[in-house]
PyMOL Python script that loads the backbone (N, CA, C, O; Angstrom):
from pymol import cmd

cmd.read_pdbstr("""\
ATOM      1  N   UNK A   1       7.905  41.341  -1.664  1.00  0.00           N
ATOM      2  CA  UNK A   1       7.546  39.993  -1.276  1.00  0.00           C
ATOM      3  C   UNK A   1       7.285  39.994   0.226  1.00  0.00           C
ATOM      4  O   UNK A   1       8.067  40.626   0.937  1.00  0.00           O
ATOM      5  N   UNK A   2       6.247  39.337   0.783  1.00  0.00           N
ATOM      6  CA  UNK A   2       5.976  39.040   2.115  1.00  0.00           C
ATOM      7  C   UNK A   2       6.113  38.040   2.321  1.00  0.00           C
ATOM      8  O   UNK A   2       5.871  37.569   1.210  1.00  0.00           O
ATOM      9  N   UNK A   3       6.332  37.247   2.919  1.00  0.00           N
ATOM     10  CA  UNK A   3       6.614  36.191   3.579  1.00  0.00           C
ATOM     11  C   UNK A   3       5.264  35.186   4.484  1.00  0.00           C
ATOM     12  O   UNK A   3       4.072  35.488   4.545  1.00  0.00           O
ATOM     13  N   UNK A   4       5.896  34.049   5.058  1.00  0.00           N
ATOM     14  CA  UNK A   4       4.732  33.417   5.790  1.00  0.00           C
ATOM     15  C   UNK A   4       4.664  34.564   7.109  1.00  0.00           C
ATOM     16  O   UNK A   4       5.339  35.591   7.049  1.00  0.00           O
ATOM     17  N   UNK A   5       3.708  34.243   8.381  1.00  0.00           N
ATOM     18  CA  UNK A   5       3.394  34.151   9.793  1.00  0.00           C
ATOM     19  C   UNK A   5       3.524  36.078   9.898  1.00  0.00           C
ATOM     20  O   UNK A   5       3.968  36.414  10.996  1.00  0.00           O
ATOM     21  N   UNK A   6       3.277  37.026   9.151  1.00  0.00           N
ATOM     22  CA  UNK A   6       3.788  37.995   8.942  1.00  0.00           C
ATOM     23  C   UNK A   6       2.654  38.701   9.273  1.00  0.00           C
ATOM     24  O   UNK A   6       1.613  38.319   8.738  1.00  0.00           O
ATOM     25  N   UNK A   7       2.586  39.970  10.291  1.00  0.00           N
ATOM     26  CA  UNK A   7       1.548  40.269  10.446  1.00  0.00           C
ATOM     27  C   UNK A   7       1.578  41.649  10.165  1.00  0.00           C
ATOM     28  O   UNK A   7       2.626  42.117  10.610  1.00  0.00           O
ATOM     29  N   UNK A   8       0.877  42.502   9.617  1.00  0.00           N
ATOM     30  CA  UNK A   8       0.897  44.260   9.068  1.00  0.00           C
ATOM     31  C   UNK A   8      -0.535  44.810  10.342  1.00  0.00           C
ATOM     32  O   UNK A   8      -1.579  44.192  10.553  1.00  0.00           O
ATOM     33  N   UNK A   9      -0.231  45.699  10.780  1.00  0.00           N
ATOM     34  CA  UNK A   9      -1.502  46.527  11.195  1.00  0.00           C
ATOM     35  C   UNK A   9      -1.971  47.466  10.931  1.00  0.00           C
ATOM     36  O   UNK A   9      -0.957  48.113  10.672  1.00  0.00           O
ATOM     37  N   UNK A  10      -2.889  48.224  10.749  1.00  0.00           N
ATOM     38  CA  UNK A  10      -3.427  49.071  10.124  1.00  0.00           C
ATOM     39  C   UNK A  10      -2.539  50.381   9.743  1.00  0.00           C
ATOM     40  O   UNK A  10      -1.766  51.008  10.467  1.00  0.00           O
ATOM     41  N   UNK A  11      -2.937  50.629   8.201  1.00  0.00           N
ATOM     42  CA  UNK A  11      -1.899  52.020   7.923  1.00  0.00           C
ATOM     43  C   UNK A  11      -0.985  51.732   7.628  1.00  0.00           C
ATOM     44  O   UNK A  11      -0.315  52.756   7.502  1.00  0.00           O
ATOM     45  N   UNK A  12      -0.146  50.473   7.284  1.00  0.00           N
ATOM     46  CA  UNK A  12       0.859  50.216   6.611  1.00  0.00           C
ATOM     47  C   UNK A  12       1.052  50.328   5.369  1.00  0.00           C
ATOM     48  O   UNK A  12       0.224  49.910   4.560  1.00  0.00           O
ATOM     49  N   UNK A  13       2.564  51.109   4.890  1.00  0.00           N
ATOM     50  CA  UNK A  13       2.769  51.234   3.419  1.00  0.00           C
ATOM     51  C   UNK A  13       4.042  50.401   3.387  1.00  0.00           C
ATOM     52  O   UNK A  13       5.052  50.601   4.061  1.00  0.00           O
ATOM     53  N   UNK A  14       3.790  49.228   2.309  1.00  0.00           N
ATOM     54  CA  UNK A  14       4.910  48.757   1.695  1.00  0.00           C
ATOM     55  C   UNK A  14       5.000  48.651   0.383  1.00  0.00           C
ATOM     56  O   UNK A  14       4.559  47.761  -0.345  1.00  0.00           O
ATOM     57  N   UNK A  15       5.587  49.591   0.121  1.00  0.00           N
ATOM     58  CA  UNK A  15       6.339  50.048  -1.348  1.00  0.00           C
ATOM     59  C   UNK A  15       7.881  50.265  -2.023  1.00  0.00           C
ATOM     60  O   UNK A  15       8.953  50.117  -1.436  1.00  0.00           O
ATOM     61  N   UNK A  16       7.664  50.663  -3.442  1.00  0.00           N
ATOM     62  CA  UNK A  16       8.895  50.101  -3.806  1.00  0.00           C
ATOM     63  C   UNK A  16       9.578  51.728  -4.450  1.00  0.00           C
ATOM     64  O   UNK A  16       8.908  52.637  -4.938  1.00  0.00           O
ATOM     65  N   UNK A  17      10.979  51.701  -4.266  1.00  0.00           N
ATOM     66  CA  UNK A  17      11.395  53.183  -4.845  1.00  0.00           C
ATOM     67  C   UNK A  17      11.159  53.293  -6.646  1.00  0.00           C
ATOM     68  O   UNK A  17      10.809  52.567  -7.576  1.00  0.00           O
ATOM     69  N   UNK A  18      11.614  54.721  -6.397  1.00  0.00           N
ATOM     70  CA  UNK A  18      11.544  54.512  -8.443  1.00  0.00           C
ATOM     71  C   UNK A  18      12.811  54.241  -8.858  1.00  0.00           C
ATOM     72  O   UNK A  18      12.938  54.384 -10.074  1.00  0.00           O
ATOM     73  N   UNK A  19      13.918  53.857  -8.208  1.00  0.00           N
ATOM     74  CA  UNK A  19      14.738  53.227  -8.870  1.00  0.00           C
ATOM     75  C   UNK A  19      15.778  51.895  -7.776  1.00  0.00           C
ATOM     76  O   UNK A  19      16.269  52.305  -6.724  1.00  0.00           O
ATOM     77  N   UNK A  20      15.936  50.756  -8.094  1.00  0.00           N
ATOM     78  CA  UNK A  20      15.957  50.487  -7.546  1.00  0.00           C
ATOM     79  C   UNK A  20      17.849  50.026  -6.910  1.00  0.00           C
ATOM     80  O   UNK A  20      18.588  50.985  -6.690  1.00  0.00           O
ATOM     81  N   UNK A  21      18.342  48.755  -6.715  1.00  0.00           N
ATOM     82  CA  UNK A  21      19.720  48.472  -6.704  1.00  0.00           C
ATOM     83  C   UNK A  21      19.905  47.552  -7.292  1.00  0.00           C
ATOM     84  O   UNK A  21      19.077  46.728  -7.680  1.00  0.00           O
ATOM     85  N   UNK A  22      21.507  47.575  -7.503  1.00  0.00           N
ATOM     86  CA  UNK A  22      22.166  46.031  -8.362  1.00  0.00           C
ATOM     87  C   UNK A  22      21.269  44.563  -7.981  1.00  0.00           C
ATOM     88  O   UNK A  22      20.682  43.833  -8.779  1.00  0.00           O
ATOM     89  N   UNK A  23      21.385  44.416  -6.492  1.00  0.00           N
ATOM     90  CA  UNK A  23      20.157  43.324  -6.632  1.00  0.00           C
ATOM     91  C   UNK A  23      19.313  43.124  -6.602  1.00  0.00           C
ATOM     92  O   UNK A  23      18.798  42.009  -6.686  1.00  0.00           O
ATOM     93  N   UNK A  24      18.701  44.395  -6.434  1.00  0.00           N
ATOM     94  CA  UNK A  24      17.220  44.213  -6.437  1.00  0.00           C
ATOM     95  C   UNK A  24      15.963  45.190  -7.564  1.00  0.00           C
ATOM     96  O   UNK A  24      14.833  45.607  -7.307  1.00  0.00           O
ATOM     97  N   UNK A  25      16.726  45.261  -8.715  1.00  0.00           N
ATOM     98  CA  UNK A  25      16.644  46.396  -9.730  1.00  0.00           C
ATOM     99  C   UNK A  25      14.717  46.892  -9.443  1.00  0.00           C
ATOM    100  O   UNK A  25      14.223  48.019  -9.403  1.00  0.00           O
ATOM    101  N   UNK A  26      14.149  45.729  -9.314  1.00  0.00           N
ATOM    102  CA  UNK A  26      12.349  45.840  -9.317  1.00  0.00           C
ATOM    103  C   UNK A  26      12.333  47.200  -8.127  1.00  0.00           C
ATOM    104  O   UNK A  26      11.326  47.903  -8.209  1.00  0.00           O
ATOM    105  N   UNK A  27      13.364  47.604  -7.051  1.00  0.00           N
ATOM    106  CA  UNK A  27      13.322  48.328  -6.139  1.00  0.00           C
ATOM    107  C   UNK A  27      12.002  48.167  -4.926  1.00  0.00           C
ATOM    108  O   UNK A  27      11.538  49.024  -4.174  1.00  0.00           O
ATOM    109  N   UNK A  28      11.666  46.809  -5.085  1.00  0.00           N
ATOM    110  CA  UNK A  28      10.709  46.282  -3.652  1.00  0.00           C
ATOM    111  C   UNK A  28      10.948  45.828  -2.917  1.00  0.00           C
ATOM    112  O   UNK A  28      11.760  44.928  -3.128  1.00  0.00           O
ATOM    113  N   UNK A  29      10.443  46.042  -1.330  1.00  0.00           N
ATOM    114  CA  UNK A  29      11.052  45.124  -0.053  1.00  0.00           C
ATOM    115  C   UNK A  29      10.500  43.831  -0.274  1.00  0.00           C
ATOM    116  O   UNK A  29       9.611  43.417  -1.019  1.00  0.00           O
ATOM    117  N   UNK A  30      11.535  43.096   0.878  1.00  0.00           N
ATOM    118  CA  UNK A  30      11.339  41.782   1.125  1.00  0.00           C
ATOM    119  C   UNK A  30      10.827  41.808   2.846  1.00  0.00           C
ATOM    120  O   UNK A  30      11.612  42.339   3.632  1.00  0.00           O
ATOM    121  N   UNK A  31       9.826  41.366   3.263  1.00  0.00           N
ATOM    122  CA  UNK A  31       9.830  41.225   4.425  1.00  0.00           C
ATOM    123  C   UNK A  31       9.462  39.502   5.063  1.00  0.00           C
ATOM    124  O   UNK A  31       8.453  38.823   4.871  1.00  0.00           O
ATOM    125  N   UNK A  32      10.724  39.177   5.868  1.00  0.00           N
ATOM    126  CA  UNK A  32      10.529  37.417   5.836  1.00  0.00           C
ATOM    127  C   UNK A  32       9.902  37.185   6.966  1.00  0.00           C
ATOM    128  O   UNK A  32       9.372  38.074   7.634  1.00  0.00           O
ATOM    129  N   UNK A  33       9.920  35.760   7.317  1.00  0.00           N
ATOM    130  CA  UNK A  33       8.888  35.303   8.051  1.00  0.00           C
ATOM    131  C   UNK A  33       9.133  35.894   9.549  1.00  0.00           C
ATOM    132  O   UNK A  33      10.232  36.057  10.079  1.00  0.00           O
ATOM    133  N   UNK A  34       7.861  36.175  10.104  1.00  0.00           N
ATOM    134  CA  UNK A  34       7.374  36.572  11.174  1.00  0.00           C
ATOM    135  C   UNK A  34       8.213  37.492  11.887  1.00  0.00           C
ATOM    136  O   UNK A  34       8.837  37.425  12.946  1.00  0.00           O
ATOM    137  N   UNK A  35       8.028  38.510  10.868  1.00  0.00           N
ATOM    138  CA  UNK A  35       8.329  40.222  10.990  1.00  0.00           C
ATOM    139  C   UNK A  35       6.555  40.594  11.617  1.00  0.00           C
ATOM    140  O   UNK A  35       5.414  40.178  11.414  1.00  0.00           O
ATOM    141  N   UNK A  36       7.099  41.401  12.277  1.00  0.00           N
ATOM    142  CA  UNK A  36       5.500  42.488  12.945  1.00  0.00           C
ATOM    143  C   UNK A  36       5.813  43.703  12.150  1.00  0.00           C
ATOM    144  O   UNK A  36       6.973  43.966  11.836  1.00  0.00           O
ATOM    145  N   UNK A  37       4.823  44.434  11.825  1.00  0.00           N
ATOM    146  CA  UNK A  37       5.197  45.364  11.583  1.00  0.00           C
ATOM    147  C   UNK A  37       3.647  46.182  11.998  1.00  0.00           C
ATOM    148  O   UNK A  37       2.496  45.901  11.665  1.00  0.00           O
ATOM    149  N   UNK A  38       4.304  47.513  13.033  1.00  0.00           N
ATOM    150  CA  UNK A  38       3.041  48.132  13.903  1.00  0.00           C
ATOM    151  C   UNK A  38       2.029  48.977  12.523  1.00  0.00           C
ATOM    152  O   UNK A  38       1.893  48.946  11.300  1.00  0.00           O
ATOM    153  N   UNK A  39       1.547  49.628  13.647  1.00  0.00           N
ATOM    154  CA  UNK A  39       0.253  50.792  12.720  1.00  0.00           C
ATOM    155  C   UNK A  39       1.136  52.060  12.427  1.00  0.00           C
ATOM    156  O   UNK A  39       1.894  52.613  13.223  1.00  0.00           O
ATOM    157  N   UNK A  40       0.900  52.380  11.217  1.00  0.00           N
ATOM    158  CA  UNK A  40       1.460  53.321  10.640  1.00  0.00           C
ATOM    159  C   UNK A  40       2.451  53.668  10.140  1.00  0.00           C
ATOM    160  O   UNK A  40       2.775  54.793   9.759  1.00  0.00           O
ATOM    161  N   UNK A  41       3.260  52.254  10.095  1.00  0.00           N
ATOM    162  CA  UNK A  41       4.578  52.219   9.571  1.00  0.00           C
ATOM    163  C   UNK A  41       5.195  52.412   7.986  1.00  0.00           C
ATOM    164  O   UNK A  41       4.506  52.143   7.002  1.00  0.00           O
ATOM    165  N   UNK A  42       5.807  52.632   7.945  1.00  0.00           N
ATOM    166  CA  UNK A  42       6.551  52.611   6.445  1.00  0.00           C
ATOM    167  C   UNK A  42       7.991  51.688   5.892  1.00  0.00           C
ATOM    168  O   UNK A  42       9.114  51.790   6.385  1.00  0.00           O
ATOM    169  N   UNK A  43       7.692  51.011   5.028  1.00  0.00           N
ATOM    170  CA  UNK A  43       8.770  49.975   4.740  1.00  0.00           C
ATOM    171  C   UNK A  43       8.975  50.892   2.453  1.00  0.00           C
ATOM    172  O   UNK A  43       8.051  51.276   1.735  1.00  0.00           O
ATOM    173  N   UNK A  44      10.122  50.878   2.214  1.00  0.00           N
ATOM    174  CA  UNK A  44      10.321  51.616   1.050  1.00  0.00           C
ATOM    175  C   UNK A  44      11.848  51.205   0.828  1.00  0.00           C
ATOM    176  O   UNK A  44      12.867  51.220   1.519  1.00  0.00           O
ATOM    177  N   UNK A  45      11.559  50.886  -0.284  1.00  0.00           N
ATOM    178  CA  UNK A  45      12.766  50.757  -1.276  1.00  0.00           C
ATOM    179  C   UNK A  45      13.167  49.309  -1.581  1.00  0.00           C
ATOM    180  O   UNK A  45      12.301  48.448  -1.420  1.00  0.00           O
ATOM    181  N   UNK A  46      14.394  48.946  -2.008  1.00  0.00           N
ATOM    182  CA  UNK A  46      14.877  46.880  -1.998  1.00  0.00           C
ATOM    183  C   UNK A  46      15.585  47.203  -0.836  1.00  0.00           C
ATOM    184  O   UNK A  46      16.697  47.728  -0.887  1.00  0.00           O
ATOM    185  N   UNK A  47      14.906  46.872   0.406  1.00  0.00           N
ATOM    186  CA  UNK A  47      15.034  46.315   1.504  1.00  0.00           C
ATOM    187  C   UNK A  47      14.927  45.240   2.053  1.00  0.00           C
ATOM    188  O   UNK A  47      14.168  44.429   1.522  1.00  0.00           O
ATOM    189  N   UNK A  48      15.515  44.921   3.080  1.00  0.00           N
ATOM    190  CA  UNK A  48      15.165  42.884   3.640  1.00  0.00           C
ATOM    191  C   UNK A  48      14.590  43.597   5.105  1.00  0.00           C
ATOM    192  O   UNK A  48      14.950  44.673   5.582  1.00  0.00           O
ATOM    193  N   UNK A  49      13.846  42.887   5.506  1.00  0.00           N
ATOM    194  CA  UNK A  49      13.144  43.029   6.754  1.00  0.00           C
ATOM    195  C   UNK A  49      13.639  41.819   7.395  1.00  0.00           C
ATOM    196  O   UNK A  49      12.762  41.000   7.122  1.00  0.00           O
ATOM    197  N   UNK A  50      14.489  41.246   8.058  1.00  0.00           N
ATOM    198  CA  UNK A  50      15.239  39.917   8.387  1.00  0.00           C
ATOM    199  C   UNK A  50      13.679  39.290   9.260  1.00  0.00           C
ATOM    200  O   UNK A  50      12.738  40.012   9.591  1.00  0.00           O
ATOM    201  N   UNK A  51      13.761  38.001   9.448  1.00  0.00           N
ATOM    202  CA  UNK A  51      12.771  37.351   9.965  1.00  0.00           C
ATOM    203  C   UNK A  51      13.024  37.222  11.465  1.00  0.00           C
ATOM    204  O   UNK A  51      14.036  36.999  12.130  1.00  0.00           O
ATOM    205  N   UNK A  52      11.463  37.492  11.824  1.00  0.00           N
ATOM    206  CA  UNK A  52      11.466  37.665  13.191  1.00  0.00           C
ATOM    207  C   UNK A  52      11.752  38.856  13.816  1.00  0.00           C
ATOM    208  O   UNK A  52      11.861  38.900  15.041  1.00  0.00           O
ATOM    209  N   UNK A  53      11.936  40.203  12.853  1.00  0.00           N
ATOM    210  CA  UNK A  53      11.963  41.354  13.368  1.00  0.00           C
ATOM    211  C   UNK A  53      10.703  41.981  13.819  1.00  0.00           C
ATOM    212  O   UNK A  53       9.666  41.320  13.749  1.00  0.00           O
ATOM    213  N   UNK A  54      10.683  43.444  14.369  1.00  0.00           N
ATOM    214  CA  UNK A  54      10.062  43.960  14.868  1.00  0.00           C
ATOM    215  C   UNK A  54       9.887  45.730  14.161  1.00  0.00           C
ATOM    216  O   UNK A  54      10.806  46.539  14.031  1.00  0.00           O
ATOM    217  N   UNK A  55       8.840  45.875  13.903  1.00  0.00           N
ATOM    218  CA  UNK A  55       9.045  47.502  13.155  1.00  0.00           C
ATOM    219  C   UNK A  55       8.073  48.256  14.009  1.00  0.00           C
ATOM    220  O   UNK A  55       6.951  48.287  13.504  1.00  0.00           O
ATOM    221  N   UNK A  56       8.170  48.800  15.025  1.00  0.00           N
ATOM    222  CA  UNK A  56       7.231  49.639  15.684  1.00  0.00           C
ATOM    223  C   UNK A  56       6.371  50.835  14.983  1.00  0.00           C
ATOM    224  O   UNK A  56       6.462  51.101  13.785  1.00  0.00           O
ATOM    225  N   UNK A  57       5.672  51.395  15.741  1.00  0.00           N
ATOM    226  CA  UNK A  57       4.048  51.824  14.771  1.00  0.00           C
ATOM    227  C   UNK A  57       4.732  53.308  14.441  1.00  0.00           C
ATOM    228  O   UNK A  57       5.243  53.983  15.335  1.00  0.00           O
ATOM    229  N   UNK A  58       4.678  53.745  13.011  1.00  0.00           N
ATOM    230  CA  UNK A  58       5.167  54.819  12.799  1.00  0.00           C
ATOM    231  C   UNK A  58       6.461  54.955  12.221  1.00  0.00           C
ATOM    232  O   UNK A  58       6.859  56.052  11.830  1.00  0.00           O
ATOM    233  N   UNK A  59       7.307  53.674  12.120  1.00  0.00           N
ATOM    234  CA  UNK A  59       8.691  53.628  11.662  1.00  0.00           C
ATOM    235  C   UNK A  59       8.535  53.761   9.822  1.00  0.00           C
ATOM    236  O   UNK A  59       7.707  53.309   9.031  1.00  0.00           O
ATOM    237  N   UNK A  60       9.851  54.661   9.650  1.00  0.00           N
ATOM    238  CA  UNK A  60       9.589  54.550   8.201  1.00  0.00           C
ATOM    239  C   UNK A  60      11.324  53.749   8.079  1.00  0.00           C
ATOM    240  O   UNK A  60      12.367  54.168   8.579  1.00  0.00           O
ATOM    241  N   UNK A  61      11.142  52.699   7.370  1.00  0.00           N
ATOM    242  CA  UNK A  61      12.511  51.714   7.505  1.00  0.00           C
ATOM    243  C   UNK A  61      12.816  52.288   5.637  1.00  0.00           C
ATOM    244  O   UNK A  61      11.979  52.744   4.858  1.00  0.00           O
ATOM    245  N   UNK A  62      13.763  52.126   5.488  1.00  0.00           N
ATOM    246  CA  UNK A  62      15.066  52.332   4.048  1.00  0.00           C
ATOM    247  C   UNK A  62      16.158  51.708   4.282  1.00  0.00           C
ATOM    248  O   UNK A  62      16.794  51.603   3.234  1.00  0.00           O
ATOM    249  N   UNK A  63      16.588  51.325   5.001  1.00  0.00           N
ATOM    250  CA  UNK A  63      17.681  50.055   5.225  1.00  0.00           C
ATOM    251  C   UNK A  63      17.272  48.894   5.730  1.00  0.00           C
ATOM    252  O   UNK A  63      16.316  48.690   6.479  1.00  0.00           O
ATOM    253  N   UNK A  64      18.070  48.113   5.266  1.00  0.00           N
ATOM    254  CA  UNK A  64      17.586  46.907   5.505  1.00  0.00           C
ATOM    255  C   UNK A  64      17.892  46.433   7.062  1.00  0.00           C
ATOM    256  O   UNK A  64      18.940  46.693   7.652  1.00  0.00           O
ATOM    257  N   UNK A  65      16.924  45.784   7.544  1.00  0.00           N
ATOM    258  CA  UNK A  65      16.962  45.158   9.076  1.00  0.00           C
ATOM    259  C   UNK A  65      17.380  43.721   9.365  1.00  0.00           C
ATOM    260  O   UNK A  65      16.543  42.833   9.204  1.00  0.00           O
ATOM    261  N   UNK A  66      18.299  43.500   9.674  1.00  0.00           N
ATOM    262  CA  UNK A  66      18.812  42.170  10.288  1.00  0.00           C
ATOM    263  C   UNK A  66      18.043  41.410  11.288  1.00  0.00           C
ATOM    264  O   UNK A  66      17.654  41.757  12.403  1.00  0.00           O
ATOM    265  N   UNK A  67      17.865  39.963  10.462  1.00  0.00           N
ATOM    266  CA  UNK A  67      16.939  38.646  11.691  1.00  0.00           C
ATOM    267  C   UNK A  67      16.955  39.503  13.122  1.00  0.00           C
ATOM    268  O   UNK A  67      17.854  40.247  13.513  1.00  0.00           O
ATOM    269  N   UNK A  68      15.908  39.236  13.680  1.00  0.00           N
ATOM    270  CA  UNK A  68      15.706  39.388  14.991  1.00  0.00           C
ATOM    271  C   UNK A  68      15.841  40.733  15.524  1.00  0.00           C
ATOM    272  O   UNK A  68      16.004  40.831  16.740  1.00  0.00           O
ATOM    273  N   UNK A  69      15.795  41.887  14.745  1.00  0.00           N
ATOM    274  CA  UNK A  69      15.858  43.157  15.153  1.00  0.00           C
ATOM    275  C   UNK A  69      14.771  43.930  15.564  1.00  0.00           C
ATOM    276  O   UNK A  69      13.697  43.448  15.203  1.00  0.00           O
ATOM    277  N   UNK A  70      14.698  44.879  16.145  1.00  0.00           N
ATOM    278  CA  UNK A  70      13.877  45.833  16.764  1.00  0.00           C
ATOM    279  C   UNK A  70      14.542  47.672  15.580  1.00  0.00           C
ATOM    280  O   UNK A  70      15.489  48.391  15.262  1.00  0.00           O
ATOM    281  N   UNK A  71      13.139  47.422  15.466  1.00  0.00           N
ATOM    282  CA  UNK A  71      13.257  49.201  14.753  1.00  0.00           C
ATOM    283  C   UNK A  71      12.071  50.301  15.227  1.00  0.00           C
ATOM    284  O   UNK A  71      10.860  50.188  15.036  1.00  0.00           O
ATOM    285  N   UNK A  72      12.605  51.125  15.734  1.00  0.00           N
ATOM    286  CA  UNK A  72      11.438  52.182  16.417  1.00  0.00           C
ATOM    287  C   UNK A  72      11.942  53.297  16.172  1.00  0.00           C
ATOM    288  O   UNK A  72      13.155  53.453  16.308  1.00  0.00           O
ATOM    289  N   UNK A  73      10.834  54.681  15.609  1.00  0.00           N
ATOM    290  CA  UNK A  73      11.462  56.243  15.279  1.00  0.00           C
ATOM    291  C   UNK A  73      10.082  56.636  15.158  1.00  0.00           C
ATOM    292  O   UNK A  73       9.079  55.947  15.347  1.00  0.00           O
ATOM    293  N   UNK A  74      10.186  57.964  14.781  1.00  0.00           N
ATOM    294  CA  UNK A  74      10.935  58.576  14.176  1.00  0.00           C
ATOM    295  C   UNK A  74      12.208  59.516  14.647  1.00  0.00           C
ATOM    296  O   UNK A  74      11.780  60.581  15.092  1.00  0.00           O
ATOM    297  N   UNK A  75      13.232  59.457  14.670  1.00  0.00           N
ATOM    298  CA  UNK A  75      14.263  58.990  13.190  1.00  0.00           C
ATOM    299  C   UNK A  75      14.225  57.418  13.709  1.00  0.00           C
ATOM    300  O   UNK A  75      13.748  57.145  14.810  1.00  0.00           O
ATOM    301  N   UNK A  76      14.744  56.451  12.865  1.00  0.00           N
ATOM    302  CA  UNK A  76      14.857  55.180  13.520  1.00  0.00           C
ATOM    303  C   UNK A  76      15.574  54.560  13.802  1.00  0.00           C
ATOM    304  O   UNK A  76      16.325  54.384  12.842  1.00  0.00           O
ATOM    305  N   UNK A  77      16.099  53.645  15.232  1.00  0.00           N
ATOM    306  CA  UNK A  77      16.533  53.264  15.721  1.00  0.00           C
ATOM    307  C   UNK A  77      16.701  51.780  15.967  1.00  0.00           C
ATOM    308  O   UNK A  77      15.918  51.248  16.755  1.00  0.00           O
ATOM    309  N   UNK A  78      17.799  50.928  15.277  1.00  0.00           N
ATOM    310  CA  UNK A  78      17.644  50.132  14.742  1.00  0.00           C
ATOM    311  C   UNK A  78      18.500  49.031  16.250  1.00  0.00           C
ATOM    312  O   UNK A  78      19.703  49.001  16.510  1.00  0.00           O
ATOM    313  N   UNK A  79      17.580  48.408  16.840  1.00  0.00           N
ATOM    314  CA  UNK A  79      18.482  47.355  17.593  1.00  0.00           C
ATOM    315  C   UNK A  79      18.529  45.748  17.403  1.00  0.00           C
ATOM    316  O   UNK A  79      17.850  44.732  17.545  1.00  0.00           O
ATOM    317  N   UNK A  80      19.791  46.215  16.987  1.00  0.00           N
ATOM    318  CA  UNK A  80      20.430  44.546  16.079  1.00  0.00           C
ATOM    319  C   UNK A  80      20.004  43.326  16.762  1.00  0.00           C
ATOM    320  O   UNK A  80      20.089  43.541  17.971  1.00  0.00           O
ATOM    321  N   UNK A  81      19.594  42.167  16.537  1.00  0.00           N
ATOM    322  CA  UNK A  81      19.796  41.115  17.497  1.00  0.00           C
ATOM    323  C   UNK A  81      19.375  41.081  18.829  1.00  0.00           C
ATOM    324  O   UNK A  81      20.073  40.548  19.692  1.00  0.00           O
ATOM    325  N   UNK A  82      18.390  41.555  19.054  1.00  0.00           N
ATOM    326  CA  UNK A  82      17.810  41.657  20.410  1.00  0.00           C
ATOM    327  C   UNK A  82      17.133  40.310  20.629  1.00  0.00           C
ATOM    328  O   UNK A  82      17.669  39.472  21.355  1.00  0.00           O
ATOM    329  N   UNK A  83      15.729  40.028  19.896  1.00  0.00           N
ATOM    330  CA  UNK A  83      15.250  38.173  19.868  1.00  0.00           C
ATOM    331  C   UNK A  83      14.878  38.091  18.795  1.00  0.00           C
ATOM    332  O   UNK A  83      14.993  38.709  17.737  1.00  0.00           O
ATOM    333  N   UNK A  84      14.347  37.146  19.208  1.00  0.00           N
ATOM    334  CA  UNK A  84      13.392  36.316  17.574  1.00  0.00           C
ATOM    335  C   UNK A  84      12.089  36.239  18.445  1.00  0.00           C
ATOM    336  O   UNK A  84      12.020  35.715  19.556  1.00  0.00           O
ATOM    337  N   UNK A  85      10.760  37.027  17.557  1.00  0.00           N
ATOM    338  CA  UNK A  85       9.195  37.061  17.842  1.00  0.00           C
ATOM    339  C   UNK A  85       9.181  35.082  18.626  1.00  0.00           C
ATOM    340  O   UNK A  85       8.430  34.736  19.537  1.00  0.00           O
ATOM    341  N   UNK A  86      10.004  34.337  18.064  1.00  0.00           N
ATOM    342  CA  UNK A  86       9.720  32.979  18.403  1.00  0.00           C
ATOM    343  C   UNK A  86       9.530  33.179  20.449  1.00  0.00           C
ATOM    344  O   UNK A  86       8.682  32.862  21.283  1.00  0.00           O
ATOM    345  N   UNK A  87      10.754  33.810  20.455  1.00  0.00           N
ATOM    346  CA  UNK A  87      11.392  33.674  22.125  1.00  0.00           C
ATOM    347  C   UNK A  87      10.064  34.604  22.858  1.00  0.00           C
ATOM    348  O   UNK A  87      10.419  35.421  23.707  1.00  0.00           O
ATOM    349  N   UNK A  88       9.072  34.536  22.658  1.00  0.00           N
ATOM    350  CA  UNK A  88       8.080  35.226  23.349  1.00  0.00           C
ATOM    351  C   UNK A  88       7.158  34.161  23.822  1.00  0.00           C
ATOM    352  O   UNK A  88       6.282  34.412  24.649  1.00  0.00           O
ATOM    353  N   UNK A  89       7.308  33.149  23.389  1.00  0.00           N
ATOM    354  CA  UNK A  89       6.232  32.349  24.131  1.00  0.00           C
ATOM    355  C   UNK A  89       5.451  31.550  23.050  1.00  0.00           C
ATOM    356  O   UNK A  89       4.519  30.816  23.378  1.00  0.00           O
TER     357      UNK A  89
END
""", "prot")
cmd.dss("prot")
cmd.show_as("cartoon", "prot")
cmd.util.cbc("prot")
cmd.orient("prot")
């Protein structure tokens, strides 16, 4: 599921594992409102992309990311609570 204000850039894969978890058996991400997610990134498995995060170009995410986070790798580096895309202007 994608969400509103959500923007993908080129080369993005969002897909789902072949098996998935207790809550999310379909094994597809969720990515909520006004997540970025750069060029070349990878989002995989029942993951939450929290809203207002950030996935820099090239990240391959498998855990789930908390509102307002920053994720950049490879390997990736997940910083919790930094802002919300809102606090930019």
């Amino acid at each position: 599921k994608i969400c509103r204000d959500v923007v993908l850039f080129h080369g993005v894969t969002v897909g789902k594992r072949l098996s998935g978890s207790k809550e999310r058996p379909d094994g597809m991400p969720v990515i909520e409102e006004g997540v970025l997610v750069g060029a070349g990134a990878v989002v995989l498995g029942p993951v939450t992309v929290g809203a207002g995060s950030i996935i820099g170009a090239n990240t391959v995410v498998t855990k789930d990311v908390p509102p307002g986070s920053i994720v950049t790798g490879p390997p990736p580096v997940y910083r919790t609570g930094a802002f919300l895309r809102s606090d930019l202007g």
